[in-house]
C-alpha positions as CSV (number, residue, x, y, z in Angstrom):
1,X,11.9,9.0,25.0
2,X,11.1,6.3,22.1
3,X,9.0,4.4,24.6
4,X,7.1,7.0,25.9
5,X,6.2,8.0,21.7
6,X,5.9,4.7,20.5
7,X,4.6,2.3,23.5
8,X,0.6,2.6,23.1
9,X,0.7,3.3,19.1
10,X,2.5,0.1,19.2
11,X,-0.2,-1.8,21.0
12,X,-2.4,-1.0,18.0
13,X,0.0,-3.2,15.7
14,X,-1.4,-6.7,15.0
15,X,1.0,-10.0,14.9
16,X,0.0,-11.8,12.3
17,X,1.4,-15.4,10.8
18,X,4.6,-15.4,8.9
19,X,2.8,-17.5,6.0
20,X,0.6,-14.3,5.7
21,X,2.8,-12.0,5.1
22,X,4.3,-13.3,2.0
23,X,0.7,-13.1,0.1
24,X,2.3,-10.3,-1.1
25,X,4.2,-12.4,-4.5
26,X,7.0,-9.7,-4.0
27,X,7.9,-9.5,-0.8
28,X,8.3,-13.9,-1.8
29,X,10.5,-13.2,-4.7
30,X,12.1,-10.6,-2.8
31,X,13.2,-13.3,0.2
32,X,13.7,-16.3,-1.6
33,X,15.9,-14.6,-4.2
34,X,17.9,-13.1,-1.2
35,X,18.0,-16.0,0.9
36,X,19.0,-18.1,-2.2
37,X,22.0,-15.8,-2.9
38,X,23.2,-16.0,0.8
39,X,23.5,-19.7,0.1
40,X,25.1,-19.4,-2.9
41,X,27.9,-17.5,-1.4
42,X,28.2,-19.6,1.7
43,X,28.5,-22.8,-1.1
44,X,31.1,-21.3,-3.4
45,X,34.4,-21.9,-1.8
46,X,33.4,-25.8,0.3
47,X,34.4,-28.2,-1.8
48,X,33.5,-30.9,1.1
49,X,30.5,-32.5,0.6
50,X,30.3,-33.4,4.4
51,X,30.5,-29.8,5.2
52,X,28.2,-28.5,1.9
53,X,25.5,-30.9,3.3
54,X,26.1,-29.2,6.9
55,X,26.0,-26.1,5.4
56,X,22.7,-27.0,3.4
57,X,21.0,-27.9,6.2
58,X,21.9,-25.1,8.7
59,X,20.9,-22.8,5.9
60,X,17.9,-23.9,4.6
61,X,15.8,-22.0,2.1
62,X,12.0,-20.8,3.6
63,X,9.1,-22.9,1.4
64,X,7.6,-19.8,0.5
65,X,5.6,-20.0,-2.4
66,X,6.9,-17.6,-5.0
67,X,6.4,-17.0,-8.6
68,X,8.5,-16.8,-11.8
69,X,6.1,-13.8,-12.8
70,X,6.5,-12.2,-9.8
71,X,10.4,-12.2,-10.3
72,X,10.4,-10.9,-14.1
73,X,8.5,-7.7,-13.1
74,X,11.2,-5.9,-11.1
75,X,11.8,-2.9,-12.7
76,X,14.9,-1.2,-10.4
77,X,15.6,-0.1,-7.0
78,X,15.6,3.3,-5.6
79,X,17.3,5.3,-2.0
80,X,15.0,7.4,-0.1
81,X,16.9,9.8,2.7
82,X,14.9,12.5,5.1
83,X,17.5,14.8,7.1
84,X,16.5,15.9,11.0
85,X,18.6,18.1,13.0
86,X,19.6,14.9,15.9
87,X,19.6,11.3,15.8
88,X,16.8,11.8,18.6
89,X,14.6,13.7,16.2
90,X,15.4,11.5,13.2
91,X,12.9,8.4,14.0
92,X,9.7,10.5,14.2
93,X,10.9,12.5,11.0
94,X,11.4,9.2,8.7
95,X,8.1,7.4,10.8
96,X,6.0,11.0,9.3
97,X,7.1,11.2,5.8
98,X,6.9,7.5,5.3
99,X,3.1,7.8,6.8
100,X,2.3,10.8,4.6
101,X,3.4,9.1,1.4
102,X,2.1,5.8,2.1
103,X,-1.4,7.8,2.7
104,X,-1.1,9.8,-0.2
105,X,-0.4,6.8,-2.3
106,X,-3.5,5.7,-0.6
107,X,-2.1,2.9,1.1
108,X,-3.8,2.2,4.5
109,X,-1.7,-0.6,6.1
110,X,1.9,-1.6,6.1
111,X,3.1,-5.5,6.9
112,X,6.9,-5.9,8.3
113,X,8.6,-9.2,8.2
114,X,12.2,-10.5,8.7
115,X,13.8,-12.0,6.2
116,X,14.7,-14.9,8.0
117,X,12.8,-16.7,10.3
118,X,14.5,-15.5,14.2
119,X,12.4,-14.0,16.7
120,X,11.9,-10.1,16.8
121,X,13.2,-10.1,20.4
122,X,16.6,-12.8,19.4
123,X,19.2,-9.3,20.2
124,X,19.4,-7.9,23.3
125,X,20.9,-4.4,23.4
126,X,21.4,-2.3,26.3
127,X,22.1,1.6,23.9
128,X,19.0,3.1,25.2
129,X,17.0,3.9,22.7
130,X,17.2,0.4,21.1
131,X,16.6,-0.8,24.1
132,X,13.2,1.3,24.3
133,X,12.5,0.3,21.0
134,X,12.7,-3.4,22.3
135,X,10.8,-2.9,25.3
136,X,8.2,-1.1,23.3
137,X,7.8,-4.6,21.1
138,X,7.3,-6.3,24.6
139,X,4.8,-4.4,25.7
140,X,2.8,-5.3,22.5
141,X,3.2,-9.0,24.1
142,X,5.6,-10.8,22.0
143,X,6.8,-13.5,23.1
144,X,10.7,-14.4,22.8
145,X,10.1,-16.7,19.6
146,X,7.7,-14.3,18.0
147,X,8.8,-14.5,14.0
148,X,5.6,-13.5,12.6
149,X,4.8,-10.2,10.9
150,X,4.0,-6.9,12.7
151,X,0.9,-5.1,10.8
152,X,0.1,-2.0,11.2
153,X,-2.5,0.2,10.3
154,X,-2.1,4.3,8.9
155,X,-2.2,5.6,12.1
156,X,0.6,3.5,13.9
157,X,3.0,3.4,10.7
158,X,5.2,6.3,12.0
159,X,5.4,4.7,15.6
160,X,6.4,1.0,14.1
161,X,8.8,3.0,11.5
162,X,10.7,5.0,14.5
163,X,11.0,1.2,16.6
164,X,12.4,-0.5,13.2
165,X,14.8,1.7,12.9
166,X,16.3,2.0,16.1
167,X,16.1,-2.0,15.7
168,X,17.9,-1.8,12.4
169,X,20.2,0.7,13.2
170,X,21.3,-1.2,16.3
171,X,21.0,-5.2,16.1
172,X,23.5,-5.8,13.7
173,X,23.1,-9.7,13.6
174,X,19.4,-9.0,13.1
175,X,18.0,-10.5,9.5
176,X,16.8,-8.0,7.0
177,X,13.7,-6.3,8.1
178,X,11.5,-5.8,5.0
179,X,7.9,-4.4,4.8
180,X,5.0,-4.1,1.9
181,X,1.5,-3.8,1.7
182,X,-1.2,-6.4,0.9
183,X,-0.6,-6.3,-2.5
184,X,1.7,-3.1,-3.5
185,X,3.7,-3.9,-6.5
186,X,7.0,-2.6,-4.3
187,X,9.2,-3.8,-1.2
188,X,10.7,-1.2,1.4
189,X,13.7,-1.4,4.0
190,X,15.7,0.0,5.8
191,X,19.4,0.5,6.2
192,X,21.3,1.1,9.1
193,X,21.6,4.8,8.5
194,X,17.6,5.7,8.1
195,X,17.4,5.3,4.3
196,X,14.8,4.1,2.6
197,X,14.9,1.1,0.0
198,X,12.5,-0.1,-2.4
199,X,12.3,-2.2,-4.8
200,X,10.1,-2.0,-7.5
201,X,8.0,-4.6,-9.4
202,X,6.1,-2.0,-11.6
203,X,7.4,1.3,-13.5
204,X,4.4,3.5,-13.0
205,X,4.1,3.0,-9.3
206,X,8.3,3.6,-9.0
207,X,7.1,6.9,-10.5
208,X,3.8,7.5,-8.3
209,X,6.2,6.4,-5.1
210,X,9.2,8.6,-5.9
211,X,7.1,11.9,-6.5
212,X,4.7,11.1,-3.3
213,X,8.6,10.8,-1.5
214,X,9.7,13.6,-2.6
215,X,6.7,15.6,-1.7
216,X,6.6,14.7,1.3
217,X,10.3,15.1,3.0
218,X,12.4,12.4,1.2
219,X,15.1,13.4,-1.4
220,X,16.3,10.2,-3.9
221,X,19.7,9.6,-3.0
222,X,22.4,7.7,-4.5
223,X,24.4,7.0,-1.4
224,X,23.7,5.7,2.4
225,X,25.4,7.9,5.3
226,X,25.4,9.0,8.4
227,X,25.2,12.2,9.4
228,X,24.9,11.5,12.9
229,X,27.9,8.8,13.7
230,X,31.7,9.9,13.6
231,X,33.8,8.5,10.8
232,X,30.9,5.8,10.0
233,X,30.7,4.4,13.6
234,X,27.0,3.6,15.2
235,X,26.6,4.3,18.6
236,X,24.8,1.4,20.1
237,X,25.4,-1.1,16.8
238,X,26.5,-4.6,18.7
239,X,26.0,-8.2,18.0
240,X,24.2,-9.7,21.3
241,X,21.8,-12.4,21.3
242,X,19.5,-13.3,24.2
């Protein structure tokens, strides 16, 4: 069971302040661009000013410091995939090669952060191993407005990588779940079917990363599927708040 895999590596992950983990200038262009682009699409079609100043204020942009700099140094995005035999198998199979290449990269730690500030435990979801992964996130004592960052060192990145997926692949209302490193000139994710996405701020390290990936059971892909669903449909994938 996810629990039972994950539960006491998770207790090694440190919650740290929201502010801290956008240090990393990337990960703040990254979310500001995205949360600015969300609002821009909500805006294009009120003409209302009553209901564009409603809209304004329900969706207001984070004051996260971010840079111009930071912005003009992305360089392209690329799709990671890994392939397990079962859903049940996949976690721990994505968790590995994403610690191996990370270490090999030499990488120690890895920061995750929504990109929106709602509490990791705002979905409730009763598909077993979402479920797990959430009780697994409660038994490393967060509290149900938690919105910091999870950090976790080399040893615990698989564990945090199996629970974010099964949290990604599950909450659908959840906000983006990004993570980085202190300072890596790159910000990962993941989609809903496993893969891998990361944006890159710097062309040699979008080299280093993608042959470190592919080395170490990730294939660059062009495409997101699901090998594991019929015809595209998530077992487990609801919209339910606490």
């Amino acid at each position: 069971m996810l629990e039972s895999m994950t539960a006491s590596r998770l207790r090694d992950v440190r919650l740290i302040d929201r502010s801290r983990c956008f240090q990393n200038s990337c990960l703040a262009a990254t979310v500001v661009g995205l949360q600015q682009s969300k609002l821009d699409s909500l805006l294009r079609f009120v003409e209302d000013e009553n209901e564009r100043a409603e809209t304004l204020a329900a969706f207001a942009i984070e004051s996260i410091p971010t840079s111009a700099e930071a912005t003009s140094r992305f360089v392209g995005a690329s799709r990671f995939a890994c392939a397990a035999e079962d859903v049940s198998e996949f976690p721990q199979r994505l968790g590995d090669a994403l610690a191996l290449t990370l270490e090999q990269l030499g990488y120690r730690s890895v920061i995750a952060a929504m990109e929106r500030r709602v509490p990791w435990l705002a979905q409730s979801n009763d598909f077993p191993p979402v479920a797990e992964a959430l009780d697994a996130l409660r038994g490393r004592f967060l509290t149900s407005d938690f919105d910091g960052g999870l950090e976790a060192d080399l040893a615990d990145i698989s564990a945090l990588t199996a629970t974010l997926f099964w949290l990604t692949r599950g909450c659908a209302s959840l906000p983006q779940i990004y993570f980085v490193t202190a300072s890596a000139p790159w910000v990962g994710s993941l989609c809903q079917y496993g893969v891998l996405h990361v944006e890159f701020f710097d062309a040699s390290e979008r080299t280093r990363f993608t042959g470190a990936a592919m080395g170490n059971g990730f294939e660059v892909t062009q495409e997101c599927t699901d090998p594991y669903s019929c015809h595209g449909a998530i077992n487990g994938r609801a919209i339910r708040f606490e």
